[in-house]
C-alpha positions in Angstrom: -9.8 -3.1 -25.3 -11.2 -6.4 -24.1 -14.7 -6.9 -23.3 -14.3 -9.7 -21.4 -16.0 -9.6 -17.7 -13.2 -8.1 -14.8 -13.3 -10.5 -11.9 -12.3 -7.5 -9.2 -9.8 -9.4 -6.5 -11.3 -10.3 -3.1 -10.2 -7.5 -0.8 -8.7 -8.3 3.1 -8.9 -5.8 5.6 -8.1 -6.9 9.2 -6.8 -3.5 10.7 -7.9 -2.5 14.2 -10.2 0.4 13.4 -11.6 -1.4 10.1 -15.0 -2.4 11.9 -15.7 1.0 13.1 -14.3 2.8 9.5 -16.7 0.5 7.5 -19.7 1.4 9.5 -18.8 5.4 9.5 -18.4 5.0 6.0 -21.5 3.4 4.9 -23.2 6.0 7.3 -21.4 9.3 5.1 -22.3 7.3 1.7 -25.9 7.4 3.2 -25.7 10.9 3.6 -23.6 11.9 0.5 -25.8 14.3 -2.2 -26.7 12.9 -5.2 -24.3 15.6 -7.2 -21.2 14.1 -5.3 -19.6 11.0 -6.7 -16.6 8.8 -6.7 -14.5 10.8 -9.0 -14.9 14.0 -6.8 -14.0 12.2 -3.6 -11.0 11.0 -5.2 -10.5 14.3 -6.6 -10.3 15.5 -3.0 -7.6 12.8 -1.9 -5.2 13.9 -4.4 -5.4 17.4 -3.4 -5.2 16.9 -0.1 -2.5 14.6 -0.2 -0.6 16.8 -2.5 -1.3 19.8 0.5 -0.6 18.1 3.3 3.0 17.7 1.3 3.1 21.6 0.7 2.5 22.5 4.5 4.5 20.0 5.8 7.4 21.1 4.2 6.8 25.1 4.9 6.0 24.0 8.3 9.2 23.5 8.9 9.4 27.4 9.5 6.6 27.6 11.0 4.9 24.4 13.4 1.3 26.1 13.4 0.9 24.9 9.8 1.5 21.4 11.2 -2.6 21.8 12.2 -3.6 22.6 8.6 -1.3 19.2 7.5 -3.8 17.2 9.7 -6.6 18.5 8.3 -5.3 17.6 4.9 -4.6 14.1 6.7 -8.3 13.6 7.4 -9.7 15.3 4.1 -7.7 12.5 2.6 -9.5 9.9 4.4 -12.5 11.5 3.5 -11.9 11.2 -0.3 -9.7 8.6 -0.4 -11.9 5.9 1.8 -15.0 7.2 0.8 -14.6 7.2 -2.9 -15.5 3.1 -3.5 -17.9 3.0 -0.5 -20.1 5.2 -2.4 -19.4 3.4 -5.4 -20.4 0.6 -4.0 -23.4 1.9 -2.2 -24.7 3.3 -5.3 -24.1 0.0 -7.3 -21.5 1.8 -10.2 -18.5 0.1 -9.5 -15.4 0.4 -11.9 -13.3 -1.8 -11.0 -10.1 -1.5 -13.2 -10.9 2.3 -12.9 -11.3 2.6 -9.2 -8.0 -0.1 -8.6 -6.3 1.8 -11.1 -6.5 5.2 -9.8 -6.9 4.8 -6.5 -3.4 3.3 -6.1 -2.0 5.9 -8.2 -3.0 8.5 -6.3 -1.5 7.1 -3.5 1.5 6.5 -5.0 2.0 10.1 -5.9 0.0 11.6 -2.7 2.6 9.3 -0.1 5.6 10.8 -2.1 4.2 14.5 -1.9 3.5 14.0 2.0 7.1 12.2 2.3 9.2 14.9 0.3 7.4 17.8 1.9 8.2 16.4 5.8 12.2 16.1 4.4 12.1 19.3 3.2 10.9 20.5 7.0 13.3 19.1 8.6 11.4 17.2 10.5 13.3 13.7 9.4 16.5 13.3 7.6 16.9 12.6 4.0 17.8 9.1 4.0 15.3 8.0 6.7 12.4 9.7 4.4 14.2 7.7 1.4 14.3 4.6 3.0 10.4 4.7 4.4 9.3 5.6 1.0 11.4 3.1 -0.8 9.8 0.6 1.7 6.7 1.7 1.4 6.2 1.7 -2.5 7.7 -2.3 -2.5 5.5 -3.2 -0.2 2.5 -1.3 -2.1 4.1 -3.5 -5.1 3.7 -6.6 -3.2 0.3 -6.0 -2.9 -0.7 -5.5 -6.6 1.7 -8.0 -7.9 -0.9 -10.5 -4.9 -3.5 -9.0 -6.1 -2.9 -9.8 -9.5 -1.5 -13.3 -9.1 -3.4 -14.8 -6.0 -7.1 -12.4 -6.7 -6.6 -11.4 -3.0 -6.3 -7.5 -2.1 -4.7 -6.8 1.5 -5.9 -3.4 2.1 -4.1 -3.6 5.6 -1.4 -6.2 6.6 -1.8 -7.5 10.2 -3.6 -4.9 12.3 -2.3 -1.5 10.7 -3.7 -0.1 7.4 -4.0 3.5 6.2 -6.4 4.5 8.3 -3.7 3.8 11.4 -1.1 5.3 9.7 -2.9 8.5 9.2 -4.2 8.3 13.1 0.0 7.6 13.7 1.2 10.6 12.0 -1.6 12.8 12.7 -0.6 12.2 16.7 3.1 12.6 15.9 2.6 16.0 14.2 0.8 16.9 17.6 4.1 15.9 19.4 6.3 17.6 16.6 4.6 21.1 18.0 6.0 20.3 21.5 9.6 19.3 20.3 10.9 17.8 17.4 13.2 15.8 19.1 13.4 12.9 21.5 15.9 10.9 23.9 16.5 7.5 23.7 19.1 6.1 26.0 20.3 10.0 26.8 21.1 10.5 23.4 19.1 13.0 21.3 17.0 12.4 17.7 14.6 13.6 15.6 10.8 12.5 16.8 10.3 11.2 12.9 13.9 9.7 12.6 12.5 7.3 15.3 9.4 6.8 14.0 10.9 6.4 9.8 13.3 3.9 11.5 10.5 1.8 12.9 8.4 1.8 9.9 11.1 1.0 7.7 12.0 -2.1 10.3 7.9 -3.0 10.7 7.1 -2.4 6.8 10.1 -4.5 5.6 8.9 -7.2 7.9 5.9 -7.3 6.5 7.2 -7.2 3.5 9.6 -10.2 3.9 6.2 -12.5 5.5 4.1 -11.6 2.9 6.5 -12.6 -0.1 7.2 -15.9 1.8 3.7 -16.6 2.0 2.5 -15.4 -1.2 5.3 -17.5 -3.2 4.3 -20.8 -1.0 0.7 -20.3 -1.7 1.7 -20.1 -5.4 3.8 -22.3 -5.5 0.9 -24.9 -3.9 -1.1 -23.7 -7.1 1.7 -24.2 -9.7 4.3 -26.8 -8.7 6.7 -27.5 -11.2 5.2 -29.6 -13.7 6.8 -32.9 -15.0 8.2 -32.8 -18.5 7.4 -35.3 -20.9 9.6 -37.3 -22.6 8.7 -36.2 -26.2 8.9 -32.7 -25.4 12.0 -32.6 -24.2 15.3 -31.7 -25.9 17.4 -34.0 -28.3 19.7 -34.1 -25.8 18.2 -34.8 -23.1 16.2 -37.2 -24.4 18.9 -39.0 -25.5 20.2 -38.8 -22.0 17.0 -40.2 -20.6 16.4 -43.1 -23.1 18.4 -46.3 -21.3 21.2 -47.3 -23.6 20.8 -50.0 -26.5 22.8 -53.4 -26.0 23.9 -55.1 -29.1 21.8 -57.6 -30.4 18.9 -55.8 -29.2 18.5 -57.5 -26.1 18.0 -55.1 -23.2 
């Protein structure tokens, strides 16, 4: 393993509620006992992404568990924002660490909690398919920016994860009611509606941001010229101009 020095990516969060998160979280890291650290908070994410998956899909027998899946929608925020505040707080970043497996996590805690809603009922197959699908190329889009560009977009426009929790936490509140909805007199699922929408908003985003990122590169890295004696035989002896006889040109 290299021992070079890791030059972490600048991260970008513009969401609506990320003034007010970053000040409740530096607040809880404050507060946090000394025996609690990173690892356990992200410890706590994964589990209670990989619950809120489990009650989702039995709740589709019986709503009331749709209460317990918002609690495991908040303990995730708990562990899964709170995990590189205190980090960071307590000056022990790992960076490749913390990148690493705080993506992973969600990449296998939103496919838990997408899964277990299909299984419910709550929102077709193909709709759950499609927002996941969706969801993981745009998480890809991100890395692949992060990587190339050294910019992290924790949020893209005014929603981030935080939103999206506050989103589905509401609709599981309206699931209880009715799981259904009208829309022009004809009837659909609640989370049809809403999977429809965040395939539509996520793949827009999704289309912008590649735009944009392949521009900016391609401001850093336009296509170099060539020279001559590095090209080809051939074309070389394409480019040359042709000899006259006598040597005169």
């Amino acid at each position: 393993m290299s021992s070079e020095v890791f030059h972490d990516a600048k991260r970008q969060q513009t969401s609506i509620l990320a003034p007010l998160e970053r000040a409740a979280l530096r607040g809880l890291a404050r507060r946090m006992p000394a025996w609690v650290n990173s690892d356990h908070l992200s410890l706590l994410g994964f589990a209670a992404f990989f619950l809120a998956g489990v009650f989702y899909a039995a709740s589709g027998r019986n709503p009331v568990l749709l209460h317990v899946v918002n609690v495991c929608i908040l303990l995730n925020w708990f562990g899964d924002s709170l995990d590189g505040t205190l980090a960071r707080y307590r000056n022990c970043q790992r960076p490749r660490y913390g990148f690493y497996v705080d993506h992973i996590i969600d990449t296998f805690g939103t496919t838990f909690v997408i899964v277990g809603l299909a299984i419910s009922g709550y929102i077709t197959e193909r709709v759950a398919a499609g927002a996941l699908i969706v969801f993981l190329m745009l998480a890809i889009n991100s890395y692949l920016a992060a990587y190339s560009l050294s910019i992290f977009k924790i949020s893209h426009g005014k929603l981030g994860p935080t939103e999206i929790r506050l989103v589905l936490i509401i609709g599981n509140l309206f699931l209880l009611n009715s799981p259904h909805t009208r829309i022009f007199g004809h009837r659909f699922l609640l989370f049809d509606v809403g999977g429809i929408v965040s395939i539509i908003g996520m793949g827009t985003m999704l289309v912008v941001s590649s735009i944009k990122n392949t521009h900016a590169l391609y401001k850093l890295e336009p296509m170099p010229e060539v020279p001559l004696q590095n090209r080809s035989p051939i074309v070389r002896e394409l480019s040359e101009p042709p000899a006259v006889a006598g040597g005169q040109v």
